[in-house]
PyMOL Python script that loads the backbone (N, CA, C, O; Angstrom):
from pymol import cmd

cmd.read_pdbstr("""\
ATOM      1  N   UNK A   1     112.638 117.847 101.202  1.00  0.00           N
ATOM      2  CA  UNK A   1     111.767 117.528 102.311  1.00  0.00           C
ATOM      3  C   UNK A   1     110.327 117.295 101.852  1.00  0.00           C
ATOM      4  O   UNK A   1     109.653 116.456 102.451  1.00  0.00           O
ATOM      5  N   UNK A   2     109.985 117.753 101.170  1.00  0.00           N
ATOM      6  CA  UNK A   2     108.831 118.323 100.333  1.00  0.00           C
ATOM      7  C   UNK A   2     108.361 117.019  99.723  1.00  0.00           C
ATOM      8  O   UNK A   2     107.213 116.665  99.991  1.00  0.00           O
ATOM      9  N   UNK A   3     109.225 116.145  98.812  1.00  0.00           N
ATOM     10  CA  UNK A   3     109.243 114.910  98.433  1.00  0.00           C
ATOM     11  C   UNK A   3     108.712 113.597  99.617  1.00  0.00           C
ATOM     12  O   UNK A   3     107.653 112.981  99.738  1.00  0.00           O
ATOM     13  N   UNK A   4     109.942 113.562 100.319  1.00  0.00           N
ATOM     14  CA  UNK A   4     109.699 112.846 101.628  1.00  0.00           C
ATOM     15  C   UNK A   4     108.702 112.697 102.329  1.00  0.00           C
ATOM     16  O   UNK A   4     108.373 111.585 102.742  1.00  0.00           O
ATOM     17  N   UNK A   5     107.830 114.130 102.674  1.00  0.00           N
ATOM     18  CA  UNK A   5     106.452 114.243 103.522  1.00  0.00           C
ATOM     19  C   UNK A   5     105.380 113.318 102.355  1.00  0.00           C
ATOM     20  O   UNK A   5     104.476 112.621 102.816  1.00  0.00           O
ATOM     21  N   UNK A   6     105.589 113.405 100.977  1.00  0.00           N
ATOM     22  CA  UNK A   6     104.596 112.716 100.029  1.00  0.00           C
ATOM     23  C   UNK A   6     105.016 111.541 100.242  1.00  0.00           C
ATOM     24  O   UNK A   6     104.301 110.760 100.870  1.00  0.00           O
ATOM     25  N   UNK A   7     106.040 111.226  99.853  1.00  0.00           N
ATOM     26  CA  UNK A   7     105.860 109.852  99.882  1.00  0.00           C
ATOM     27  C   UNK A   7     105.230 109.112 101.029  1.00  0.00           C
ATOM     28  O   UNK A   7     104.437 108.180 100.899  1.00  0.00           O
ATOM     29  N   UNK A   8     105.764 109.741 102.453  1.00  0.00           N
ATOM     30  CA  UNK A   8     105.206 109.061 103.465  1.00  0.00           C
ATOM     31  C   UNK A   8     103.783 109.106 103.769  1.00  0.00           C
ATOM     32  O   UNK A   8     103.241 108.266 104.487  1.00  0.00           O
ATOM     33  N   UNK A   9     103.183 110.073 103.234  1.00  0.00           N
ATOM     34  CA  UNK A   9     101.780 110.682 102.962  1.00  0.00           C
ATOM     35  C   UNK A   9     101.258 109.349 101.955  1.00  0.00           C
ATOM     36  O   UNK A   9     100.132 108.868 102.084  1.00  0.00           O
ATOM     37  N   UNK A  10     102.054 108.947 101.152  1.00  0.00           N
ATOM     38  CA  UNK A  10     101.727 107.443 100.168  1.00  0.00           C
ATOM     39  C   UNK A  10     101.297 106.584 100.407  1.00  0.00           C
ATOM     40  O   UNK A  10     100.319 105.997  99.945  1.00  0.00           O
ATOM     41  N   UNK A  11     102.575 106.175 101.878  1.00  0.00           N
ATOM     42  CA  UNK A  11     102.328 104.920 102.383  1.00  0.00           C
ATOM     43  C   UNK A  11     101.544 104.998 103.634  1.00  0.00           C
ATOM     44  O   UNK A  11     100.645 104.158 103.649  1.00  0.00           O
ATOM     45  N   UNK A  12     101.593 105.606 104.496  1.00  0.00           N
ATOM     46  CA  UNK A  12     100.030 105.441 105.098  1.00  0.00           C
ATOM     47  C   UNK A  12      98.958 105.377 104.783  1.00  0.00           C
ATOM     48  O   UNK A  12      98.003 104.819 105.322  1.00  0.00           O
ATOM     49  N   UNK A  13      99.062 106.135 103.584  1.00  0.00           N
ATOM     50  CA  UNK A  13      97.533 105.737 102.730  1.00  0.00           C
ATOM     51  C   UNK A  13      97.006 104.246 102.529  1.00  0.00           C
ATOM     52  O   UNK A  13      95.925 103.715 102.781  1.00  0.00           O
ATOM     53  N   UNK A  14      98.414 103.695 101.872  1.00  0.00           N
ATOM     54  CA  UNK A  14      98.186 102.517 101.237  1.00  0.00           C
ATOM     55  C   UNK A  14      98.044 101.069 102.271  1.00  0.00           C
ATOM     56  O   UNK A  14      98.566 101.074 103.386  1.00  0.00           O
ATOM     57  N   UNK A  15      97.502 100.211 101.901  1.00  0.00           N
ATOM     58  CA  UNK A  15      97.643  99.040 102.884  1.00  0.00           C
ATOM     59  C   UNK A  15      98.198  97.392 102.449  1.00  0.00           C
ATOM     60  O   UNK A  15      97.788  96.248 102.251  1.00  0.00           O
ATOM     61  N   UNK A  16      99.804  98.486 102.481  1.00  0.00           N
ATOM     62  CA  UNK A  16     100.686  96.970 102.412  1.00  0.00           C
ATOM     63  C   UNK A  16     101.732  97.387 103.128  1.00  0.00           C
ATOM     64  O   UNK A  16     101.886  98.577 103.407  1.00  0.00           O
ATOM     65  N   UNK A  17     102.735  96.238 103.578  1.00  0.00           N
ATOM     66  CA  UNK A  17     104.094  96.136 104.283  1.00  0.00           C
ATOM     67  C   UNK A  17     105.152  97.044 103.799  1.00  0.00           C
ATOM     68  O   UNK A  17     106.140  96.347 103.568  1.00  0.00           O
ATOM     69  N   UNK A  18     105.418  98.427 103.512  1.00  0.00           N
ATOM     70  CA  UNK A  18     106.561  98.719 102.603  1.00  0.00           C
ATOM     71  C   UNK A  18     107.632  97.651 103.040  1.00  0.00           C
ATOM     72  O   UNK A  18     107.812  96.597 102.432  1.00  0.00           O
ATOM     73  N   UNK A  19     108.270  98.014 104.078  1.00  0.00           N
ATOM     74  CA  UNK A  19     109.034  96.729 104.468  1.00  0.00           C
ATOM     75  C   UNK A  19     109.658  95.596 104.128  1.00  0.00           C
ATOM     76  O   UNK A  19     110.880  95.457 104.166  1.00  0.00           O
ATOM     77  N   UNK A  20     108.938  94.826 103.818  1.00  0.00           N
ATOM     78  CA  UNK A  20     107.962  93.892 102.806  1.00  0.00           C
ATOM     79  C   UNK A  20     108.474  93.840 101.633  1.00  0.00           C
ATOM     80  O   UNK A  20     109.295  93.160 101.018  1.00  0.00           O
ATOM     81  N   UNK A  21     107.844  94.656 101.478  1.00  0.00           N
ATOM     82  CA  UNK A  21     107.820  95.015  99.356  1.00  0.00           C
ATOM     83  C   UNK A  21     109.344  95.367  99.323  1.00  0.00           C
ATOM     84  O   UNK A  21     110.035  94.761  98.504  1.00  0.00           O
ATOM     85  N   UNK A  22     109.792  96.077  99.951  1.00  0.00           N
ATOM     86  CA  UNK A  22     111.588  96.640  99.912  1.00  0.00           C
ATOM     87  C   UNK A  22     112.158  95.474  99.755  1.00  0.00           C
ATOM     88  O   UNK A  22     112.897  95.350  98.778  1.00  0.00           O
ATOM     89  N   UNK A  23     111.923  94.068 100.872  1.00  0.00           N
ATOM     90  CA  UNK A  23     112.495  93.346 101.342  1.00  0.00           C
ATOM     91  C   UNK A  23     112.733  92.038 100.127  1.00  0.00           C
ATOM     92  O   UNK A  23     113.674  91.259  99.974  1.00  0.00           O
ATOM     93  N   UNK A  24     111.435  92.208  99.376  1.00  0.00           N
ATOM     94  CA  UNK A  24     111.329  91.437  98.417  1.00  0.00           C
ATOM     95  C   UNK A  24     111.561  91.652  96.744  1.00  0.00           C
ATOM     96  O   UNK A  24     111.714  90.736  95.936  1.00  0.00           O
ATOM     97  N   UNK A  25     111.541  93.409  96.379  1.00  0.00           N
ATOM     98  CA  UNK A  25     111.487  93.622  95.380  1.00  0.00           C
ATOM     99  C   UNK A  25     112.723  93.123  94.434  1.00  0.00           C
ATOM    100  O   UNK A  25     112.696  92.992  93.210  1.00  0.00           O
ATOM    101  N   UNK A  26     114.176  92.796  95.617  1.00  0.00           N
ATOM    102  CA  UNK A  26     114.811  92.732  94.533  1.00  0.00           C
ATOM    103  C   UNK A  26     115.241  90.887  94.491  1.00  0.00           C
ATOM    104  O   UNK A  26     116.125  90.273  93.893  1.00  0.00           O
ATOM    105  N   UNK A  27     114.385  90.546  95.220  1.00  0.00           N
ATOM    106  CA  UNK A  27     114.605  88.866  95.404  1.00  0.00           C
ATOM    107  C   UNK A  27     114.739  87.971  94.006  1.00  0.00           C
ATOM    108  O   UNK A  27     114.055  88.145  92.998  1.00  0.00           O
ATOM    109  N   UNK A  28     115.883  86.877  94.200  1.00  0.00           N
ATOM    110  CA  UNK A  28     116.264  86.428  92.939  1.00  0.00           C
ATOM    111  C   UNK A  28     117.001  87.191  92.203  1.00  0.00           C
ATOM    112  O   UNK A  28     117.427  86.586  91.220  1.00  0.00           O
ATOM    113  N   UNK A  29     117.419  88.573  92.289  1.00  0.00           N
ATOM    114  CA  UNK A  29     118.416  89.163  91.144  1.00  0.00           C
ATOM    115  C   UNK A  29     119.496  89.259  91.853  1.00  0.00           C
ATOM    116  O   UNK A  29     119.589  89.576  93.039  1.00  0.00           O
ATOM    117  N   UNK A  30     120.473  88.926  90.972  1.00  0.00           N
ATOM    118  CA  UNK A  30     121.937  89.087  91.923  1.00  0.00           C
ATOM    119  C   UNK A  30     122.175  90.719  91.252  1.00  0.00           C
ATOM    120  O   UNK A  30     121.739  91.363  90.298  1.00  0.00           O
ATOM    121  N   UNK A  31     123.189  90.936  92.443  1.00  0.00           N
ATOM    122  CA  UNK A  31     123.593  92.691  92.590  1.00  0.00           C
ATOM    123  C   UNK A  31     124.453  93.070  90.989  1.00  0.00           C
ATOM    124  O   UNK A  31     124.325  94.183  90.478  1.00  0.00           O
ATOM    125  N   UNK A  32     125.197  92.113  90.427  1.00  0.00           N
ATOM    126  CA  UNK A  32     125.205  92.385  89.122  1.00  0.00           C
ATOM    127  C   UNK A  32     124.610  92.422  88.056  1.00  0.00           C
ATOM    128  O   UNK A  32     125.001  92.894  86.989  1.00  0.00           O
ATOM    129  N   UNK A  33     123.497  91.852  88.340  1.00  0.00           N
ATOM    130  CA  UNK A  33     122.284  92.170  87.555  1.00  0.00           C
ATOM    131  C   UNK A  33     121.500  93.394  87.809  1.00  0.00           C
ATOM    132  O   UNK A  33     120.800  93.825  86.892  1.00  0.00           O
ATOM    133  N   UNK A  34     121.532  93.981  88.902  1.00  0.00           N
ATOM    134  CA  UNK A  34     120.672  95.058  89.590  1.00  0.00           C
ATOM    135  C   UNK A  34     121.599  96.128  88.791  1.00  0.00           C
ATOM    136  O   UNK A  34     121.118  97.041  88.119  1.00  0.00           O
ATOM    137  N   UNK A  35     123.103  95.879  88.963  1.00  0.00           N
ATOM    138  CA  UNK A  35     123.859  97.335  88.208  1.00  0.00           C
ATOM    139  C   UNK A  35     123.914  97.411  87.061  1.00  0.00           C
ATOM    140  O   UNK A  35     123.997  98.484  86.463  1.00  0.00           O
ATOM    141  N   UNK A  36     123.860  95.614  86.194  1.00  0.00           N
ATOM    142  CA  UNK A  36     123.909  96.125  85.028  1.00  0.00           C
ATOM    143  C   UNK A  36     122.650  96.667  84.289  1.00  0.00           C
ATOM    144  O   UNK A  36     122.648  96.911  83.082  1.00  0.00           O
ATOM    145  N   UNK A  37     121.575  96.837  85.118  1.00  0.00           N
ATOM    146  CA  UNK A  37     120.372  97.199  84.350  1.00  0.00           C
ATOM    147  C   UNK A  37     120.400  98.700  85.153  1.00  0.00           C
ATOM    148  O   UNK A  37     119.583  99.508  84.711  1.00  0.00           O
ATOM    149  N   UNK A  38     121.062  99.062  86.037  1.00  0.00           N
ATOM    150  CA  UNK A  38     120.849 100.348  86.332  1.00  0.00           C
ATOM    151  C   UNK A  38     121.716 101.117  85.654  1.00  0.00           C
ATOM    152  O   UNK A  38     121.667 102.337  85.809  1.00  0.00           O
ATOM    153  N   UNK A  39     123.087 100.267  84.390  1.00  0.00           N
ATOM    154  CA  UNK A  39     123.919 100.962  83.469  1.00  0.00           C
ATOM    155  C   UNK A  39     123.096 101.483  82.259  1.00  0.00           C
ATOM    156  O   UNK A  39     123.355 102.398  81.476  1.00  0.00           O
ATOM    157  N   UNK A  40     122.155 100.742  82.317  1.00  0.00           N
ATOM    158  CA  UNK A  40     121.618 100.421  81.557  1.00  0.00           C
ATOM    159  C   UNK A  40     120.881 101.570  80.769  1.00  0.00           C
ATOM    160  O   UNK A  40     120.996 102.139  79.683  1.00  0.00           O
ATOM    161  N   UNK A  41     119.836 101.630  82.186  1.00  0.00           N
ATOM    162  CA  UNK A  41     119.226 102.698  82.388  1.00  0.00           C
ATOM    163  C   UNK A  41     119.267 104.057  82.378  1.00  0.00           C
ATOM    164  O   UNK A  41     118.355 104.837  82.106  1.00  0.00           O
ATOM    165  N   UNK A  42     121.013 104.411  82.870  1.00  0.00           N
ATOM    166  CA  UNK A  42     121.343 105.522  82.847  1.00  0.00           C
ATOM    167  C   UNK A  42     121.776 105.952  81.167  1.00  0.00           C
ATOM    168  O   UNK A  42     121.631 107.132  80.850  1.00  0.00           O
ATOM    169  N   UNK A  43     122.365 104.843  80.006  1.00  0.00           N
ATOM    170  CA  UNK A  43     122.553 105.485  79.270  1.00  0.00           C
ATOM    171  C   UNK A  43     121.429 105.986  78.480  1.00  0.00           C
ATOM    172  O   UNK A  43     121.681 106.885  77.678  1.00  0.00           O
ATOM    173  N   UNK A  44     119.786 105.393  78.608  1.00  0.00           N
ATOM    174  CA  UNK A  44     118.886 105.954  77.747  1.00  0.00           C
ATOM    175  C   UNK A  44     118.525 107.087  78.490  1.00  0.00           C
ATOM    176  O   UNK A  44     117.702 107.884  78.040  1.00  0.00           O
TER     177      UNK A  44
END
""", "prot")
cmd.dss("prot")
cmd.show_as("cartoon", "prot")
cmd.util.cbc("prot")
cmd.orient("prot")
């Protein structure tokens, strides 16, 4: 919970769309690209 209250504590701070940014961050990568770099990730 503890986590959650910060983060949201983050984004009111800040002044952009999370929304937005969610909506766009993963634009252009296809979903097998998204897993194979999250395989990726997990083995280092």
């Amino acid at each position: 919970m503890v986590e959650v209250e910060k983060f949201i504590a983050l984004i009111h701070r800040e002044k952009f769309d999370y929304t937005k940014w969610r909506q766009n961050l993963f634009h252009g990568i296809s979903g097998k690209d998204i897993s194979k770099k999250a395989m990726e990730l997990q083995k280092s």
